[in-house]
N, C-alpha and C positions, 0 to 999 in steps of 0.2 A: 495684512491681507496677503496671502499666498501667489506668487506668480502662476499665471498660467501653466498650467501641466505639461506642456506643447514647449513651455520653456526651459522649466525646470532644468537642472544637470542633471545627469545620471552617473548613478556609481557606478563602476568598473563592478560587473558581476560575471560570474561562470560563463566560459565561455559567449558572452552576450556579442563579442565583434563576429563570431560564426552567425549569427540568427538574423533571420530575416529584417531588412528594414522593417522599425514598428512605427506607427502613425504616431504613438505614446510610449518612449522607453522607459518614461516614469512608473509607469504599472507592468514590467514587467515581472513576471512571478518571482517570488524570492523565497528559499528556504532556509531554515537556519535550526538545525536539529538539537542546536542547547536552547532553544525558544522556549519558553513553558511557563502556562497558563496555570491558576488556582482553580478548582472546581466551582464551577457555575454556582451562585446564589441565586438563592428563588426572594422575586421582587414584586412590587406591586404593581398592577398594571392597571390606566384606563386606556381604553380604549379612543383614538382621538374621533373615530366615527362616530360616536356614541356623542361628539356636542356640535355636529355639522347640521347646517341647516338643509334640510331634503330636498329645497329646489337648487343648492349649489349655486349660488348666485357667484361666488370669490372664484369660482373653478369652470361653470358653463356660464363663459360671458357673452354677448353678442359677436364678438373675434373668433370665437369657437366654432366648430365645425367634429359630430361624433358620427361614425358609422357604424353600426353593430357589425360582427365577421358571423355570428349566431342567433339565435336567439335565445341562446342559453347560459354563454360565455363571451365573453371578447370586445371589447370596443376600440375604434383607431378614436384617435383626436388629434386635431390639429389647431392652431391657432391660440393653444395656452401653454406658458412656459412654465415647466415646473419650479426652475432657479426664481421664479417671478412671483410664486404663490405666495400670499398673504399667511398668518399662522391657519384663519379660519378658512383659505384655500386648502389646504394640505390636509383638514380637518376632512375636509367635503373630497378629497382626493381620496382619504383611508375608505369615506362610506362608499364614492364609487364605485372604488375596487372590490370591497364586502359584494357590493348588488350586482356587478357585474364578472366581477373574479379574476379577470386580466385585459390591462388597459393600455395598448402599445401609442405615446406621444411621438407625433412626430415632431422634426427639425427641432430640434432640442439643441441647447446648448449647454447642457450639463456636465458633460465630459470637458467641457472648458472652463469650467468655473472655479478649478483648483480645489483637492483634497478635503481639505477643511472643511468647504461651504457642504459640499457632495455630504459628508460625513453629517451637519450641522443640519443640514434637509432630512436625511433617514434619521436622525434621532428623534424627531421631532414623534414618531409611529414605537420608539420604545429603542431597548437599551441594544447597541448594535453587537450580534454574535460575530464573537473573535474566532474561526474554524482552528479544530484542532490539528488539522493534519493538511490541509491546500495549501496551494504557493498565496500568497499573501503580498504587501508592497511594504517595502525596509520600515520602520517605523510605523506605518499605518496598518498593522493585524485588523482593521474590521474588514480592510477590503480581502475579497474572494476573489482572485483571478481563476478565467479560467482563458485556456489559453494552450494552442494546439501549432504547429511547425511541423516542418519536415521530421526534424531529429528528437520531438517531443509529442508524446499519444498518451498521455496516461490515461484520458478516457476510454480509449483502446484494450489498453493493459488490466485496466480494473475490472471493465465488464468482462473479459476473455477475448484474446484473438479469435479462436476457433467457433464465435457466433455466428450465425447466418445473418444475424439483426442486431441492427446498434441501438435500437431501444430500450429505454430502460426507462419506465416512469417513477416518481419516484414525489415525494415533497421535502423542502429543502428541512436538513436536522434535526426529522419529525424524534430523532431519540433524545432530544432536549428535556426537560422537565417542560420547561416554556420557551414552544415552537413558536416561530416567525409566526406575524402576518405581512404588513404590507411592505411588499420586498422590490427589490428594486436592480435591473437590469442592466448595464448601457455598453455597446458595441464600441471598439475603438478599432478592430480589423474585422474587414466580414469576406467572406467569397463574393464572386460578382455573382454566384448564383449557387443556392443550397445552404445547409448552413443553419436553417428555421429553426423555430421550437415549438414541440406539440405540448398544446394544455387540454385538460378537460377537467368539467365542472363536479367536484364530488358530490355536489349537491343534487346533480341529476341521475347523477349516477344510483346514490340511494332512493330517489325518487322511482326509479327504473325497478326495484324490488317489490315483491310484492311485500301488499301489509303483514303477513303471518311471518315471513322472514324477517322482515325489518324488527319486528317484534323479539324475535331472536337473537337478533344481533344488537340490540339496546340494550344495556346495562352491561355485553361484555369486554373487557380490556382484552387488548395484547400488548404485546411488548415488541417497543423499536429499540435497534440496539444499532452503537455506535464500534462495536467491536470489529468487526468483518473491513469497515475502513480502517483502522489503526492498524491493523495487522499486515494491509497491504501498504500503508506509508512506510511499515519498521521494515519491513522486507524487500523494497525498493531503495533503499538505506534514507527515506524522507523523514519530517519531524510524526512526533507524536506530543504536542502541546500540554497537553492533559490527560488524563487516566482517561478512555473512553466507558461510556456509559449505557448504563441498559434501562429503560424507562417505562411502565405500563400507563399506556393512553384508552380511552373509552374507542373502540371502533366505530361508533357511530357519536360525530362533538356537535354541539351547538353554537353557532358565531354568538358572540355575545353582543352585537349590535343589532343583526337584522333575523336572528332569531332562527334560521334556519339551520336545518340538521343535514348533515355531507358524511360521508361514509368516509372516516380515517383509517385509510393502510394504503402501503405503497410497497409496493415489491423490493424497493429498495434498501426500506430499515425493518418493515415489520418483520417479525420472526416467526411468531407462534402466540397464541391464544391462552390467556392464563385459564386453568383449572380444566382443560381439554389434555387426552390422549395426543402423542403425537401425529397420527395417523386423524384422528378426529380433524387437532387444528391445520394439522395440512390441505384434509381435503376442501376444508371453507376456504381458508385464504388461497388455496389457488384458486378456486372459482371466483373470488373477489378480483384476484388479480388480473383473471381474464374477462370478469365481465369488465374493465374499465379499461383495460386495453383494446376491448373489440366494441368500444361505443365512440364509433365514428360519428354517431348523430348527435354526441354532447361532448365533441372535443374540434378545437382548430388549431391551422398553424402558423402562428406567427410568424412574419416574415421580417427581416430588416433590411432598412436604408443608413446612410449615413444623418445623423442625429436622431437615430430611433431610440428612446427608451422605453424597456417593458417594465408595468407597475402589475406584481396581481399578488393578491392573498392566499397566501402559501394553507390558510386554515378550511379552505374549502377548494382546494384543486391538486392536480397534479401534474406534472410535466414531465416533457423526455426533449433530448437532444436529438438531431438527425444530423446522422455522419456520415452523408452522401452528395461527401467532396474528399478529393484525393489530400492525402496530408501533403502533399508538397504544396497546399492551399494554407497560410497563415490566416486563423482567427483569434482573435483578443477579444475581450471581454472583462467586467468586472460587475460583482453581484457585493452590494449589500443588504444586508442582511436583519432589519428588528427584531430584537423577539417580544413576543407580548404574555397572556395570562397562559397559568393550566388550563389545560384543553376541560372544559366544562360537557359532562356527559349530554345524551339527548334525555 
């Protein structure tokens, strides 16, 4: 069994005695640009939602305590530990998150459970993505740091300095063949105030269509592409793990447990509209991009405490950082990552 994280020694890395004290110098990001990954195989997925029993008995126990943030997206809970869930807990956790989209635990002691176990929980939801181009933890490629200092912004640098807005929605590696679902969040530095994450429900979002558009937009793919990242990792002199990829998904997918149809695209990876003009697929996907950006009434934001972790299903939402805290504010984080089936059309 792995020591405590909190214990662990830490390698001597890049300048790491200039960086902020970290709560966890075990997760600090690591790069390593001879790193590299074999292209993704397409695997078999079931979904663990799909054998949870609907009242959640292993998961909403009488110690539980949920509060909606919406009525569309969001639940807090407290009083169940994830490290504690039973298999058919974890089952009744994936269909949660399906019905509800994002599920922030509180006082969690996950981040203290050491590596392993962390690792041995998100597998459980399918096979964990290794990112091709983030800082990552020495030996441990599933983990995703992210992770901001004084003398480090690459979220900064990626979207553009010269924005007005640090928004950027996005769902996590939609350019996969097989994109995440139930993904998995947990804070190790936070600001004392700022710092949040904005989700909203894509499920409402297509809801929010009318029927003759909806109609239009079923049955057609675009393509996320994984290029636009890899190009800014080589250029920053960071790794590029793997050849990046370019993938056609249905725009509008269906969960394959609870049956609902969510509108897939994210300004972040979608591109362009297969068998569309340029000019055609432009003009849709930006309207797409701004109708879920400007639906304040089917998105919240998540806020964090120390032992917050956020659970929510990457197959039907999408999310943005907010970076309205001064970088001389240390935040750490680490995201892993399942992926589960091809996105099945509506």
């Amino acid at each position: 069994m792995a020591p405590s994280v909190a214990e662990v020694k830490v390698e001597q890395r890049t300048n790491l005695n200039s960086k902020p004290k970290l709560s966890y110098p075990f997760y600090y990001p690591y790069y390593d640009v001879n790193e590299k990954f074999p292209p993704t195989q397409l695997f078999e997925h079931s979904d663990p939602g799909a054998r949870a029993d609907p009242a959640k008995p292993h998961l909403l126990t009488a110690n539980t305590t949920t509060r909606d943030l919406s009525p569309y997206i969001g639940t807090e809970i407290t009083g169940a530990q994830i490290s504690q869930l039973s298999k058919e807990g974890l089952d009744e956790l994936a269909l949660f998150a399906a019905e509800r989209k994002v599920l922030l635990f509180r006082d969690q002691n996950f981040k203290d459970i050491g590596p392993e176990r962390q690792i041995e929980i998100a597998r459980h939801f399918g096979p964990i993505q290794r990112h091709p181009t983030s800082g990552n933890v020495k030996g441990y490629p599933e983990f995703h740091v992210v992770y901001r200092d004084p003398e480090h912004d690459v979220f900064r640098e990626y979207r553009g300095r010269d924005r007005a807005s640090g928004v950027s929605w996005h769902s996590d590696i939609s350019y996969e063949k097989q994109p995440p679902s139930t993904t998995f969040f947990f804070i190790l530095d936070q600001p004392g105030v700022g710092g949040d994450t904005l989700f909203l429900s894509q499920v409402e979002a297509y809801r929010r269509l009318s029927p003759e558009f909806q109609k239009c937009l079923e049955g057609l793919h675009a393509v996320h592409s994984a290029v636009q990242q890899a190009k800014f990792s080589e250029q920053r002199g960071g790794p590029v793990r793997r050849e990046p990829v370019e993938t056609e998904h249905p725009l509008i997918r269906r969960h394959p447990v609870t049956g609902e149809k969510a509108l897939y695209v994210n300004e972040g990876f979608t591109r362009r509209i297969v068998g569309f003009k340029e000019e055609e697929s432009d003009l849709i996907l930006q309207f797409l991009f701004n109708h879920v950006a400007k639906g304040a009434d089917f998105q919240i934001r998540a806020t964090y405490a120390p032992g917050t972790v956020v659970v929510w299903d990457n197959r039907v939402t999408a999310h943005s950082a907010t970076v309205d805290f001064e970088n001389t504010i240390l935040r750490h984080a680490v995201r892993l990552t399942p992926q589960a089936e091809v996105p099945i059309p509506a």
